[in-house]
N, C-alpha and C positions, 0 to 999 in steps of 0.2 A: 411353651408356645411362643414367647414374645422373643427366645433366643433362635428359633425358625425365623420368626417374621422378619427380624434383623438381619438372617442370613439373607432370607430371598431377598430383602432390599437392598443388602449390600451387592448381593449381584447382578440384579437390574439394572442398581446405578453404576458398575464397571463396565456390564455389556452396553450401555446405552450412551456410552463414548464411540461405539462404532460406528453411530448413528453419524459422526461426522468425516467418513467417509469419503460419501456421495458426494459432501463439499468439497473437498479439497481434491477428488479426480475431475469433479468439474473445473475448478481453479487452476490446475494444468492445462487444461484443455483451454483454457483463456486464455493462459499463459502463450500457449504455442499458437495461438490466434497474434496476439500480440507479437510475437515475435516473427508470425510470417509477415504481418501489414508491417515492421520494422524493416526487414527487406525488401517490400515491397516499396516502401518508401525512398528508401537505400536505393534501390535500380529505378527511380523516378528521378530520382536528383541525380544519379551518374550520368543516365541520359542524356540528359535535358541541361547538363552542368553549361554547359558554353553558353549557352543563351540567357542564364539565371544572371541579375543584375546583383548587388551586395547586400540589397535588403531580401530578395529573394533567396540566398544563399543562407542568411540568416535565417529566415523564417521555417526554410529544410533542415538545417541542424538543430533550432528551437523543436521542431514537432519528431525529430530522431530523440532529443531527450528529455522529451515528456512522454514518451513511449519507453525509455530507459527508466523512465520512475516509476511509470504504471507498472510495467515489469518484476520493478523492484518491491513495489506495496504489495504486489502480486505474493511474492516468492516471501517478504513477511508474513502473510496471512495464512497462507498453505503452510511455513514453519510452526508458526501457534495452533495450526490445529494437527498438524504431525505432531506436537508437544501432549496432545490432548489424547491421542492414539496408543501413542507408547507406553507400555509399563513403566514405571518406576525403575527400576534396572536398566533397561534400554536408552532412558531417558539422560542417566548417569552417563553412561560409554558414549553419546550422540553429543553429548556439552564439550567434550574435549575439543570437537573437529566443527563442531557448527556454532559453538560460542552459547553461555549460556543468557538469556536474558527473561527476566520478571515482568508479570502483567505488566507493570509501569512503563518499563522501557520500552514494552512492546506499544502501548498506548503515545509516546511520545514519541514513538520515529513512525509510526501510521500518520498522526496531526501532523510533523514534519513533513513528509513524503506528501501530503494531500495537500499541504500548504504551498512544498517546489513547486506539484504538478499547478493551483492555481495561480501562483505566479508568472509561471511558464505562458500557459494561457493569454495571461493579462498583457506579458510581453509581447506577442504573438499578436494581441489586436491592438495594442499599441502602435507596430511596427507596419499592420495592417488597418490605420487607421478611418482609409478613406472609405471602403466598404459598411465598416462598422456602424450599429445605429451606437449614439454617445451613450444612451440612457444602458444598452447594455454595458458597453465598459465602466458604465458606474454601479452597475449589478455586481461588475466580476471585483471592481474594486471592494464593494461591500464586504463580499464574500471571502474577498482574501484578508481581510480586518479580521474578519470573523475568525476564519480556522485561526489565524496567528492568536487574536485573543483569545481561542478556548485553550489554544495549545498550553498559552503561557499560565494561563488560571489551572488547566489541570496540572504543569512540572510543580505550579506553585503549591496545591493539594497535595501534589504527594511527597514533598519535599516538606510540608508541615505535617503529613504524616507520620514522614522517619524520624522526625525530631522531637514528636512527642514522643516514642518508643522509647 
C-alpha cells in the first residue's frame, strides 16, 4: 500500500509541473505586447525625430531600453519555467544551446534586470525633472537602494552558501 501511494504521489507531483504552462504562454504573450509598444515607440521617435530636442532624444532611447530589459526579465522567467516543463533529458540537450544556469544565477540576474529597469526609470525622471513631484523621485530613489541591497545581501547568501559546502 505505501509503495502505491508513493507512486501516485510521485506522479502528481511530475504532472503538476504542467500546471506552469498557462504561465509561461501568458508570458509570451506579454512578451510580444512588449515588443509591439517597443516599435511602437520606435515609429514615435522616428517620426517625430527632427523636432526631438537632446534631452528628449534621451529620454526615447532611455524608455527603448527599459523596454529592452523588461523583455529580457521577460524571456529569463519564461526560461525558468521551460526549465521546470522539461524532462530531465530534454533539459540535458536544451543547456548546450541556451546555457545552463542555477536557481541562484537565475535569482541574481532577475534582482539585476529589476534593478537596470529601476534605474532607468530614475534616470528618466531625473532627466524629466520638472514634471516630477520630488517626494516621488525619492520613492524611486528608495526603491532603487532597496533592489540593489537585497540583490547584494542575496549574491552575498549564496556565495556563504557554496563556501560552507
Amino acid at each position: 500500500m505505501p509503495e502505491r501511494f508513493n507512486l501516485i504521489l510521485r506522479t502528481m507531483q511530475l504532472g503538476s509541473r504542467w500546471a506552469m504552462a498557462p504561465f509561461c504562454l501568458g508570458l509570451i504573450a506579454a512578451l510580444l505586447l512588449v515588443l509591439a509598444q517597443f516599435f511602437r515607440e520606435l515609429a514615435h521617435v522616428g517620426a517625430g525625430f527632427a523636432g526631438l530636442s537632446g534631452a528628449a532624444v534621451i529620454l526615447a532611447v532611455l524608455k527603448l531600453v527599459d523596454l529592452v530589459l523588461i523583455a529580457n526579465l521577460v524571456v529569463m522567467i519564461i526560461n525558468a519555467g521551460v526549465e521546470v516543463l522539461l524532462p530531465a533529458a530534454e533539459n540535458e540537450r536544451r543547456r548546450h544551446f541556451v546555457g545552463a544556469v542555477d536557481f541562484a544565477g537565475i535569482k541574481l540576474r532577475l534582482f539585476a534586470s529589476i534593478s537596470a529597469i529601476a534605474a532607468i526609470d530614475l534616470l528618466e525622471s531625473f532627466l524629466n525633472v520638472e514634471p516630477t513631484d520630488k517626494a516621488s523621485i525619492l520613492w524611486e530613489i528608495a526603491m532603487l537602494l532597496a533592489f540593489v541591497v537585497s540583490g547584494v545581501l542575496l549574491a552575498l547568501m549564496d556565495r556563504l552558501a557554496v563556501d560552507r559546502r
